[in-house]
PDB file of the backbone (N, CA, C, O) and the ligand in Angstrom, with CONECT records:
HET     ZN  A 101       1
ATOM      1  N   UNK A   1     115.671  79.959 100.222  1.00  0.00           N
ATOM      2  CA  UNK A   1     115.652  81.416 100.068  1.00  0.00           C
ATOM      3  C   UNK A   1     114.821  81.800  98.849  1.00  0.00           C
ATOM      4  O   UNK A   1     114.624  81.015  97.921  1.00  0.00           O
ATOM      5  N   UNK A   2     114.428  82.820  98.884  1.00  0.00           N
ATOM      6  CA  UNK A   2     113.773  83.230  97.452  1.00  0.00           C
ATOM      7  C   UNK A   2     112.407  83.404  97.584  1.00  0.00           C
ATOM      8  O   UNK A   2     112.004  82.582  98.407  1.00  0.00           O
ATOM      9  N   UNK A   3     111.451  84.132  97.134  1.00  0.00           N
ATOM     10  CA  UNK A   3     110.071  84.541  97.479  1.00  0.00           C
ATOM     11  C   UNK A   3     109.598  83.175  96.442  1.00  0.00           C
ATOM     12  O   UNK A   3     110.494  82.417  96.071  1.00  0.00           O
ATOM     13  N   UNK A   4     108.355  82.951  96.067  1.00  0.00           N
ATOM     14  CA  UNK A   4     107.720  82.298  95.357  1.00  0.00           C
ATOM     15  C   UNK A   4     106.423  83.490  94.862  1.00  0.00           C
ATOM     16  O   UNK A   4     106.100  84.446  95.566  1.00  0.00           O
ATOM     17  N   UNK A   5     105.822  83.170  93.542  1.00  0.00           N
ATOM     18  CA  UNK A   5     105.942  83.753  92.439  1.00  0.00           C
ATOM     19  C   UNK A   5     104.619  85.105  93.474  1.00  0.00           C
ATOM     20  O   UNK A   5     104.696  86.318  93.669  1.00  0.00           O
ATOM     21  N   UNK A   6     103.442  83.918  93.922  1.00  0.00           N
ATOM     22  CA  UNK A   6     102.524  84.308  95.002  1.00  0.00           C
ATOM     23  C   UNK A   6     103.195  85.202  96.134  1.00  0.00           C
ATOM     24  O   UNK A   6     102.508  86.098  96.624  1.00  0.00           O
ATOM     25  N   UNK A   7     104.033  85.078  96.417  1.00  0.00           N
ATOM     26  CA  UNK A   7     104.811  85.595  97.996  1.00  0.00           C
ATOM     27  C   UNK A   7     105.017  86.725  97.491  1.00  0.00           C
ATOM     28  O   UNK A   7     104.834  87.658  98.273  1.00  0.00           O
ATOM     29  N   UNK A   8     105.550  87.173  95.749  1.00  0.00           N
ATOM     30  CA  UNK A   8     106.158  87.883  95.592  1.00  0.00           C
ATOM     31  C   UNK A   8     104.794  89.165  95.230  1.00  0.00           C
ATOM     32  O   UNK A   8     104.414  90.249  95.672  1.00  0.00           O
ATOM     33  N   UNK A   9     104.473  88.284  94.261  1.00  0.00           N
ATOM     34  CA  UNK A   9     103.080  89.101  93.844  1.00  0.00           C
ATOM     35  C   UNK A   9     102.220  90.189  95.461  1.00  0.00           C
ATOM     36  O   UNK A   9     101.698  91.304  95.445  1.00  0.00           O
ATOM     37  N   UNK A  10     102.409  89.314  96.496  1.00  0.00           N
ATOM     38  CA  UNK A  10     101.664  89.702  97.452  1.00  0.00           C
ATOM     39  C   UNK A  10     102.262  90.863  97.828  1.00  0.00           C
ATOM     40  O   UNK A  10     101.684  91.944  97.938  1.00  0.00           O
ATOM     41  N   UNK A  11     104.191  90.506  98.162  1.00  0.00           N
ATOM     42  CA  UNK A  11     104.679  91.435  98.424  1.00  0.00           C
ATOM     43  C   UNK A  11     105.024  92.734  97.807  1.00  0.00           C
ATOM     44  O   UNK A  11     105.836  93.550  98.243  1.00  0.00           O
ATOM     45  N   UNK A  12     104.358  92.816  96.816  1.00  0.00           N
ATOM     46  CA  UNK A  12     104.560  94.273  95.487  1.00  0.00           C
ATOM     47  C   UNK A  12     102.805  94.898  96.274  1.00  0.00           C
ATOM     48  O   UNK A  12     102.502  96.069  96.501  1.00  0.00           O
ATOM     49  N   UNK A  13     102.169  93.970  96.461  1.00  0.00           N
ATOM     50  CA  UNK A  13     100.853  94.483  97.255  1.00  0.00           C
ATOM     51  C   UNK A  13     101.320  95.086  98.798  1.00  0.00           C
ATOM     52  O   UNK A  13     100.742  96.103  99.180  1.00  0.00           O
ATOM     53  N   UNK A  14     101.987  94.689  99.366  1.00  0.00           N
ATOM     54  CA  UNK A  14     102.038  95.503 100.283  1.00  0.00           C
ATOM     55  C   UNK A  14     103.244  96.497 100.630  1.00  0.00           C
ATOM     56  O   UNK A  14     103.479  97.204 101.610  1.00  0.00           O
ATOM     57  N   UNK A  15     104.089  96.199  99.105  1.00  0.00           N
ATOM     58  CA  UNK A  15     104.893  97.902  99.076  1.00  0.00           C
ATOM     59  C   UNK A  15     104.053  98.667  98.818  1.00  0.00           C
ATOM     60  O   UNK A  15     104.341  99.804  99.192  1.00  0.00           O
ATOM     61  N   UNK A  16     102.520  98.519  98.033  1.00  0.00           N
ATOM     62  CA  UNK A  16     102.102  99.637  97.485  1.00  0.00           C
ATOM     63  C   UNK A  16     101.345 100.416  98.733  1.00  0.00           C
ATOM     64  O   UNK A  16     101.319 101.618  98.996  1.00  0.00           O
ATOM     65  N   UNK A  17     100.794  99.391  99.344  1.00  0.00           N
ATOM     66  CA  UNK A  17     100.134  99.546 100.297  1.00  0.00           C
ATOM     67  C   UNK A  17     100.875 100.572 101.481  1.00  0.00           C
ATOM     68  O   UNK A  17     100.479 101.525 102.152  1.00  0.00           O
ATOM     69  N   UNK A  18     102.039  99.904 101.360  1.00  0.00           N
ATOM     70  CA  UNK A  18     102.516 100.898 102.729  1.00  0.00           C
ATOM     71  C   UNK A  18     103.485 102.258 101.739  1.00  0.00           C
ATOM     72  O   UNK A  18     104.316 103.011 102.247  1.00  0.00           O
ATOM     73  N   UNK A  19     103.176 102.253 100.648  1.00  0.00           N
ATOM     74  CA  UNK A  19     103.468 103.663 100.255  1.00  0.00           C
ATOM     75  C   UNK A  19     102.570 104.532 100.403  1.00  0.00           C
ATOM     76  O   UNK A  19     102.817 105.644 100.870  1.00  0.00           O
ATOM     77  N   UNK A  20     101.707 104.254 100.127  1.00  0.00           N
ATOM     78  CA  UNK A  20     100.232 105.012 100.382  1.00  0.00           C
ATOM     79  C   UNK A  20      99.929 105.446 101.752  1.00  0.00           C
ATOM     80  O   UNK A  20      99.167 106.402 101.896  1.00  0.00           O
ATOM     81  N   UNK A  21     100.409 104.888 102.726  1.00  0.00           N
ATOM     82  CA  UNK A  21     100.183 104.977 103.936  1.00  0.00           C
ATOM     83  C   UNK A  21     101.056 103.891 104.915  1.00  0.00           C
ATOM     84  O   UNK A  21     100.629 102.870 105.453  1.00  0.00           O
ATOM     85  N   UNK A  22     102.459 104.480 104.959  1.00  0.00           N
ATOM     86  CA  UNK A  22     103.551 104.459 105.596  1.00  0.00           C
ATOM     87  C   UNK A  22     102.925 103.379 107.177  1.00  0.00           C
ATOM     88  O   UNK A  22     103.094 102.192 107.455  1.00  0.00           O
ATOM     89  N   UNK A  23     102.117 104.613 107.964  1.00  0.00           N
ATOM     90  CA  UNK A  23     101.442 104.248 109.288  1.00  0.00           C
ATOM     91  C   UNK A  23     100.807 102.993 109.437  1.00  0.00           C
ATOM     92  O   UNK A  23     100.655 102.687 110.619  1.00  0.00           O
ATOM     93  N   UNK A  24     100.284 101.964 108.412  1.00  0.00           N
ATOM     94  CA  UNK A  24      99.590 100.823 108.668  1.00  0.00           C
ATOM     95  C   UNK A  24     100.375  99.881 108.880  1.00  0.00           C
ATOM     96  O   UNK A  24     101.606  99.891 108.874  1.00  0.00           O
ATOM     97  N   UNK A  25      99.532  98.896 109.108  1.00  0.00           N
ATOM     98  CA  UNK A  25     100.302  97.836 109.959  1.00  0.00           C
ATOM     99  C   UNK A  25     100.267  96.653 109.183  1.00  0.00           C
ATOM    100  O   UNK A  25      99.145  96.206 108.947  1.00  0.00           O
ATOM    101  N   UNK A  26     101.389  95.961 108.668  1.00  0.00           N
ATOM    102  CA  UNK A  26     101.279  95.631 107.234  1.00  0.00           C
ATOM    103  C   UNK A  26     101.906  93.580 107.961  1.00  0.00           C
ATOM    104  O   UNK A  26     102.699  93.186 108.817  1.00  0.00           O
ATOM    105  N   UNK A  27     100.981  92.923 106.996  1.00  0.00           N
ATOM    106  CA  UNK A  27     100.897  91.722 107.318  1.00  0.00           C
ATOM    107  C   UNK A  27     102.412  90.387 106.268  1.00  0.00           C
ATOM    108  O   UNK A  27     102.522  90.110 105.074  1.00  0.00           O
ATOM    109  N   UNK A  28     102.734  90.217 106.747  1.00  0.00           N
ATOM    110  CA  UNK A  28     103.890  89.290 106.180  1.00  0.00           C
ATOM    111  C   UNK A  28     103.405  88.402 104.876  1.00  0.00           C
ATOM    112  O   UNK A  28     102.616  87.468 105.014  1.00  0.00           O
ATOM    113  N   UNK A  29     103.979  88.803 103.534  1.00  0.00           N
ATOM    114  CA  UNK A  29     103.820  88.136 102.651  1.00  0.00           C
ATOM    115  C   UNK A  29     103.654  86.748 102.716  1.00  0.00           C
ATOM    116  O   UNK A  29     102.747  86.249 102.049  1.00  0.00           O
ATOM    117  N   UNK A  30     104.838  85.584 103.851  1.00  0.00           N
ATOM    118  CA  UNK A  30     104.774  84.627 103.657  1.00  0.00           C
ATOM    119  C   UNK A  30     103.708  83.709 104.312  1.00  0.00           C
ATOM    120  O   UNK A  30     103.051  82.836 103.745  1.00  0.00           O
ATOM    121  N   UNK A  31     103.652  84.179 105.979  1.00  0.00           N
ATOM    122  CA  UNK A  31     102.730  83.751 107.050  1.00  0.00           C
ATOM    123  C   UNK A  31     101.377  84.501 107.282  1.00  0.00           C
ATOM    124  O   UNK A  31     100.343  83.953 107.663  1.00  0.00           O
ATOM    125  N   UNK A  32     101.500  85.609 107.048  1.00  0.00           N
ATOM    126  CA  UNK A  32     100.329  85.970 107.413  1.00  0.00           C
ATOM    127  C   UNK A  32     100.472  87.263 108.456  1.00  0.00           C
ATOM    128  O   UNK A  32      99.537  88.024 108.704  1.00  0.00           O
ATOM    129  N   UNK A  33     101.701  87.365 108.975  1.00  0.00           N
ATOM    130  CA  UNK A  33     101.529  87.876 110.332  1.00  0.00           C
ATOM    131  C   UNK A  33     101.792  88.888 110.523  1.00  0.00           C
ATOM    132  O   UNK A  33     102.979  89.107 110.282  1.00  0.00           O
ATOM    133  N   UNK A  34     100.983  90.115 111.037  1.00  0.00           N
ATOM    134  CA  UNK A  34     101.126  91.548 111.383  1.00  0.00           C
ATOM    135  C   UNK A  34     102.113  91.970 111.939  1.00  0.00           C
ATOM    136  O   UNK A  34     102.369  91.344 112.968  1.00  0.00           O
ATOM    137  N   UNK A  35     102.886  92.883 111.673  1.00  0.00           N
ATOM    138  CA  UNK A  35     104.024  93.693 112.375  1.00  0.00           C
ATOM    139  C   UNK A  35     105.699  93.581 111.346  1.00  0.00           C
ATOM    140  O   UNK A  35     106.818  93.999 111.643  1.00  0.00           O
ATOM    141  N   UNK A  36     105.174  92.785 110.009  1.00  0.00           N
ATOM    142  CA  UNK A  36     106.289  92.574 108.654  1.00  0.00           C
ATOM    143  C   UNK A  36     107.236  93.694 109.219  1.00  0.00           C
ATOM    144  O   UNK A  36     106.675  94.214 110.183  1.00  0.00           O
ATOM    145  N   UNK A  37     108.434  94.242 108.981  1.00  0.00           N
ATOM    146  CA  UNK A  37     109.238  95.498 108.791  1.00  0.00           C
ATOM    147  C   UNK A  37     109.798  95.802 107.458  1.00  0.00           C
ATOM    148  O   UNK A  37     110.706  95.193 106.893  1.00  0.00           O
ATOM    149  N   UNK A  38     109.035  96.981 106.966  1.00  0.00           N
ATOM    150  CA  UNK A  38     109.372  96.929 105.845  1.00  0.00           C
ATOM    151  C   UNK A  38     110.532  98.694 105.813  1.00  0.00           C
ATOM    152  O   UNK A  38     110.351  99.802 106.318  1.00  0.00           O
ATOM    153  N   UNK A  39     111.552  98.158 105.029  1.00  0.00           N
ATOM    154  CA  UNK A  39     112.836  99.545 104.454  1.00  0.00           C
ATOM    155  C   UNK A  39     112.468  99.615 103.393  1.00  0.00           C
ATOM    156  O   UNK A  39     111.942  98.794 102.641  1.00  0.00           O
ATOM    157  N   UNK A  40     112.855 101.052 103.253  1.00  0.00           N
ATOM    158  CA  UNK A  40     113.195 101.632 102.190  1.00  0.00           C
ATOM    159  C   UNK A  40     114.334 101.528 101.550  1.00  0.00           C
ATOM    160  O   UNK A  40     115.027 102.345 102.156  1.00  0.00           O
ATOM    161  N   UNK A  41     115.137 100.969 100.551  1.00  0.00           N
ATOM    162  CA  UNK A  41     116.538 100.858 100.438  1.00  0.00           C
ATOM    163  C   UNK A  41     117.206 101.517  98.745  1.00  0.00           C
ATOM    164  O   UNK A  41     118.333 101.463  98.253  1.00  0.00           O
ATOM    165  N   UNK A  42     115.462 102.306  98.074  1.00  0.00           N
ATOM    166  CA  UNK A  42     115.919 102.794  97.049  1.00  0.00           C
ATOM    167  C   UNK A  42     116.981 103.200  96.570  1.00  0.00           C
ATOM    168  O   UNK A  42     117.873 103.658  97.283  1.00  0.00           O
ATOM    169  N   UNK A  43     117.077 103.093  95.164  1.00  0.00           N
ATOM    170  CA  UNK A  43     118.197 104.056  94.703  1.00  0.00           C
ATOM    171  C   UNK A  43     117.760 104.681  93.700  1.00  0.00           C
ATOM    172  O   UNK A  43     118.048 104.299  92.566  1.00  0.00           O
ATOM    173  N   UNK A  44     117.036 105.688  93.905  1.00  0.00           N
ATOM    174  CA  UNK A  44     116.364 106.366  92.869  1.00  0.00           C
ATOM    175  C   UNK A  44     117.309 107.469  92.031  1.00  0.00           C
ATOM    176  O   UNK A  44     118.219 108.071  92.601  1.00  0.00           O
ATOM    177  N   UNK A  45     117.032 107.641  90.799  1.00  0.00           N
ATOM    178  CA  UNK A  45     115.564 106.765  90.113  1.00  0.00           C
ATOM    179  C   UNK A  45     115.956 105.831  89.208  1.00  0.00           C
ATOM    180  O   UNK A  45     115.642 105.927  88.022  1.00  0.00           O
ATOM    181  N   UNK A  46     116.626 104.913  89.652  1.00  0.00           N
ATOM    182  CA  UNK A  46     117.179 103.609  88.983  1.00  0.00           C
ATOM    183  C   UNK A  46     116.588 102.709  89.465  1.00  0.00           C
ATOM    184  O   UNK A  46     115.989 102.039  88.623  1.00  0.00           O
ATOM    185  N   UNK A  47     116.468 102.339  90.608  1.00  0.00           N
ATOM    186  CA  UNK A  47     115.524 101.243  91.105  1.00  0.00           C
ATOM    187  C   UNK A  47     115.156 101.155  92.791  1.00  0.00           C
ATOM    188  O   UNK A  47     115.823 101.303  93.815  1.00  0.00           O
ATOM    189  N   UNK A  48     114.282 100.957  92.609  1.00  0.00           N
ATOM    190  CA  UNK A  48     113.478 100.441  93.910  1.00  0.00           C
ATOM    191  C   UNK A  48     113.899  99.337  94.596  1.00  0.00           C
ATOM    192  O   UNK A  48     113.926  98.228  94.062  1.00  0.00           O
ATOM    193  N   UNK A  49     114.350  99.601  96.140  1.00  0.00           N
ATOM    194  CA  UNK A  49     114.468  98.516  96.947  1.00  0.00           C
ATOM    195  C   UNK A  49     113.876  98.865  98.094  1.00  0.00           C
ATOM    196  O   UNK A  49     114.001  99.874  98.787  1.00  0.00           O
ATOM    197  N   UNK A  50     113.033  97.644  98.241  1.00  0.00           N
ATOM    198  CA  UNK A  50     112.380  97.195  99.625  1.00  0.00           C
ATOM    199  C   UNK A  50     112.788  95.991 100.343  1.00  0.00           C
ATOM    200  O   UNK A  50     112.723  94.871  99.837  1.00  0.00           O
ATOM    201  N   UNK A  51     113.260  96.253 101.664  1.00  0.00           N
ATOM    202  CA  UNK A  51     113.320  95.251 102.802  1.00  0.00           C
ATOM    203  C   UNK A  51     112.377  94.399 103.356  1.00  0.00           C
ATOM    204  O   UNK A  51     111.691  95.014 104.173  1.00  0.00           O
ATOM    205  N   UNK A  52     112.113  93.423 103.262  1.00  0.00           N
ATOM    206  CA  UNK A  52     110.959  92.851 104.378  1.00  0.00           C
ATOM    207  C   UNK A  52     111.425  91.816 105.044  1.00  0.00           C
ATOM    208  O   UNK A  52     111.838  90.819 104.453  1.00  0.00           O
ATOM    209  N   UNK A  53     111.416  91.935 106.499  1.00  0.00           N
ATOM    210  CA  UNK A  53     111.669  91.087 107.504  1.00  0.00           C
ATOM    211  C   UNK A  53     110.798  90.969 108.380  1.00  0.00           C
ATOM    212  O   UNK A  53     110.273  91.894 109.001  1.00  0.00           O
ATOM    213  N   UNK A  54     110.525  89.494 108.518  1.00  0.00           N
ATOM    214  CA  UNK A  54     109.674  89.116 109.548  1.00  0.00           C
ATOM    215  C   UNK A  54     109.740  88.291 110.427  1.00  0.00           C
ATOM    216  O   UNK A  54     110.080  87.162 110.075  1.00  0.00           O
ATOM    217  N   UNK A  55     109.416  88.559 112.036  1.00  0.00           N
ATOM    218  CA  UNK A  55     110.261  87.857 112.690  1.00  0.00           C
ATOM    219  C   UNK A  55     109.311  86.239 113.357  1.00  0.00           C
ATOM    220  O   UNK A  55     109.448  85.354 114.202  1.00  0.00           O
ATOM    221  N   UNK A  56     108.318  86.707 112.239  1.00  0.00           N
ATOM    222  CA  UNK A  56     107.051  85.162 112.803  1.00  0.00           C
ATOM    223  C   UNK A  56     107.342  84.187 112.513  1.00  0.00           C
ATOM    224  O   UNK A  56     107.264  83.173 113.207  1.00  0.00           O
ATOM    225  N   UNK A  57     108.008  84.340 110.698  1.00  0.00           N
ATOM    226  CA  UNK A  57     108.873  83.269 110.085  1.00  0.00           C
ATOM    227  C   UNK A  57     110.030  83.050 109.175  1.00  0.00           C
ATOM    228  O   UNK A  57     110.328  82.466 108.133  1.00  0.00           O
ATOM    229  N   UNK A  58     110.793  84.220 110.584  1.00  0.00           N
ATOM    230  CA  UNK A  58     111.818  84.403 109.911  1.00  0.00           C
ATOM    231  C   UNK A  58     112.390  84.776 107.948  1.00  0.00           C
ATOM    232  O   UNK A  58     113.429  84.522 107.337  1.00  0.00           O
ATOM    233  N   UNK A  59     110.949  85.534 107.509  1.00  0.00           N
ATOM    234  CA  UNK A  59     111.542  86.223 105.958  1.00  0.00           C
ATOM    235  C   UNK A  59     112.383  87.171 106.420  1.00  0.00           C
ATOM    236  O   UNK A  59     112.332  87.793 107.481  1.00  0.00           O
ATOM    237  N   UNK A  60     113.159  87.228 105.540  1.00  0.00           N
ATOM    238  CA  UNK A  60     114.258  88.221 105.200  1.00  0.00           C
ATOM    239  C   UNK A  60     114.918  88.225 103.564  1.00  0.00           C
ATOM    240  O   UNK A  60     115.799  87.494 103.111  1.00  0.00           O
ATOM    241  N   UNK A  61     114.196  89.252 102.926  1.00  0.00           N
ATOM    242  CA  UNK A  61     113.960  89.201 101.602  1.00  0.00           C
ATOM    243  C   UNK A  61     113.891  90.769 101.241  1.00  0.00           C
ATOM    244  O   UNK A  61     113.224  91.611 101.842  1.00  0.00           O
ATOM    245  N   UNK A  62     114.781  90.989 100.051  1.00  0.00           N
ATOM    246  CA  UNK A  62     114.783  92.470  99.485  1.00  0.00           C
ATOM    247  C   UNK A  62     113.906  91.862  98.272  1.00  0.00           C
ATOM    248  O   UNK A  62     113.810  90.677  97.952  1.00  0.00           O
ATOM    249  N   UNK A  63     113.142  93.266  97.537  1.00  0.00           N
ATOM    250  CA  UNK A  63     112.590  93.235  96.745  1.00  0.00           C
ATOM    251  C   UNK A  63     112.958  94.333  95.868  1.00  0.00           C
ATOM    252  O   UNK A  63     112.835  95.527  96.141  1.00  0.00           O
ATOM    253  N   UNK A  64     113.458  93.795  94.703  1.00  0.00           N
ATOM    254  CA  UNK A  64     113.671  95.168  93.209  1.00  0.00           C
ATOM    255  C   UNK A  64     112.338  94.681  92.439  1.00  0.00           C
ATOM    256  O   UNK A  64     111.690  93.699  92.075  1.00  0.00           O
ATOM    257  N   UNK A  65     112.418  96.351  92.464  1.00  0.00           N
ATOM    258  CA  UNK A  65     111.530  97.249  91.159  1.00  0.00           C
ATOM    259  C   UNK A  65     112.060  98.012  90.104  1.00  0.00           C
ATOM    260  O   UNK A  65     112.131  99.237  90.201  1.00  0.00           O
ATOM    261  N   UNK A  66     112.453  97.382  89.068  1.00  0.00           N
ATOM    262  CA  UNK A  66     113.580  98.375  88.354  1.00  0.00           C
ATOM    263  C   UNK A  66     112.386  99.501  87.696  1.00  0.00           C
ATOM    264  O   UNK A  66     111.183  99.450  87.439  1.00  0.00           O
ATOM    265  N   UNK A  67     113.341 100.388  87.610  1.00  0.00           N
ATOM    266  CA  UNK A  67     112.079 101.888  87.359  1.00  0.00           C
ATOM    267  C   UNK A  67     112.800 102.080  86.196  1.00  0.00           C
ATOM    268  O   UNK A  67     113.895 101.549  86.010  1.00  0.00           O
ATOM    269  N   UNK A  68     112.166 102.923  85.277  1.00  0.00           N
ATOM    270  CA  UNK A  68     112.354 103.303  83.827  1.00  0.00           C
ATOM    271  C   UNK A  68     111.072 103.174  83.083  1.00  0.00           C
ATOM    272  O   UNK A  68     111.246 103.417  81.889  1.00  0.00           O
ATOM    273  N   UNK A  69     109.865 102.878  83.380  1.00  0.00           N
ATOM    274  CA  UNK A  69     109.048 102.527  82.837  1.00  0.00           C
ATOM    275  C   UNK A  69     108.606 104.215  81.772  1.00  0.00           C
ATOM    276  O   UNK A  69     109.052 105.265  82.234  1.00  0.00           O
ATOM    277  N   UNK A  70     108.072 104.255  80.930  1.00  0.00           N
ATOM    278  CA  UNK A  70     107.988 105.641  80.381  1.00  0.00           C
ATOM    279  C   UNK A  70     106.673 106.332  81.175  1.00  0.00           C
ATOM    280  O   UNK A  70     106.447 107.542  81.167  1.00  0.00           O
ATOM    281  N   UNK A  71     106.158 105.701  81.606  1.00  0.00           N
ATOM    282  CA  UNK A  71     105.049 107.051  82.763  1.00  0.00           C
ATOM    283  C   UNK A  71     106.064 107.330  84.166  1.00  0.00           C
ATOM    284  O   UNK A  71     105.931 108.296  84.917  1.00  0.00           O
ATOM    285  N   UNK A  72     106.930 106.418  84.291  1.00  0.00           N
ATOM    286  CA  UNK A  72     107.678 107.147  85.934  1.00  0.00           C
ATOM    287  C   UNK A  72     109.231 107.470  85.596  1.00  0.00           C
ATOM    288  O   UNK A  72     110.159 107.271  86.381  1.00  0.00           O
ATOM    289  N   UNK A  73     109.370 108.094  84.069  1.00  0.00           N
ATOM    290  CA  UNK A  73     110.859 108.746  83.605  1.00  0.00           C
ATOM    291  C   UNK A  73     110.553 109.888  83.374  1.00  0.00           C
ATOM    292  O   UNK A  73     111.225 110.301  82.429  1.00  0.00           O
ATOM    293  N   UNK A  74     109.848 110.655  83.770  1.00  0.00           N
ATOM    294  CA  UNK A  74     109.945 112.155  83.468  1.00  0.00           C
ATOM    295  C   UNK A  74     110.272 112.801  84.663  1.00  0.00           C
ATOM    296  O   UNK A  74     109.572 112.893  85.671  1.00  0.00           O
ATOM    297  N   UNK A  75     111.519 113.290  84.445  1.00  0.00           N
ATOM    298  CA  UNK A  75     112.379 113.600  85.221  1.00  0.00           C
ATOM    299  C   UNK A  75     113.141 114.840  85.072  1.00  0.00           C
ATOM    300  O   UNK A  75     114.222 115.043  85.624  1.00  0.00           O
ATOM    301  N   UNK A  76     112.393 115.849  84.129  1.00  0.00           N
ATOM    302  CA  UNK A  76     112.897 117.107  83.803  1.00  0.00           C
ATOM    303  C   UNK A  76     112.675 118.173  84.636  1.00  0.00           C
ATOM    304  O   UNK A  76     113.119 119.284  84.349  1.00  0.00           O
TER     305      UNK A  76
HETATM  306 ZN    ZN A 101     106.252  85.837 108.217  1.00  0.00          ZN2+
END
């Protein structure tokens, strides 16, 4: 279980990716393979959770983003 450091790196690339554009068709961090499913499972604005499951090779892996950074806390 557990992403590896690459898997993970990739997979922060394609949260960004499919924030930007929800509609694309986003390729599996571990294999390669088109059709990943990625959730939304935030809990804002404390932290970021993303789902990714894939059924090519079997990932099934949440991903935290803890938020607080001082450019994404202004919140007035
Ligand atoms: Zn896969």
């Amino acid at each position: 279980m557990g992403l590896t450091a690459d898997e993970l790196r990739t997979s922060l690339e394609v949260i960004a990716a499919w924030r930007s554009d929800p509609d694309i068709s986003l390729n599996c961090p571990r294999c390669g393979t088109a059709g990943l499913a990625l959730a939304d499972r935030s809990a804002r604005p404390y932290a970021e959770w993303y789902h990714l499951a894939c059924a090519g090779c079997g990932l099934d892996e949440t991903i935290h983003i803890p938020l607080g950074s001082p450019t994404m806390g202004d919140f007035d």
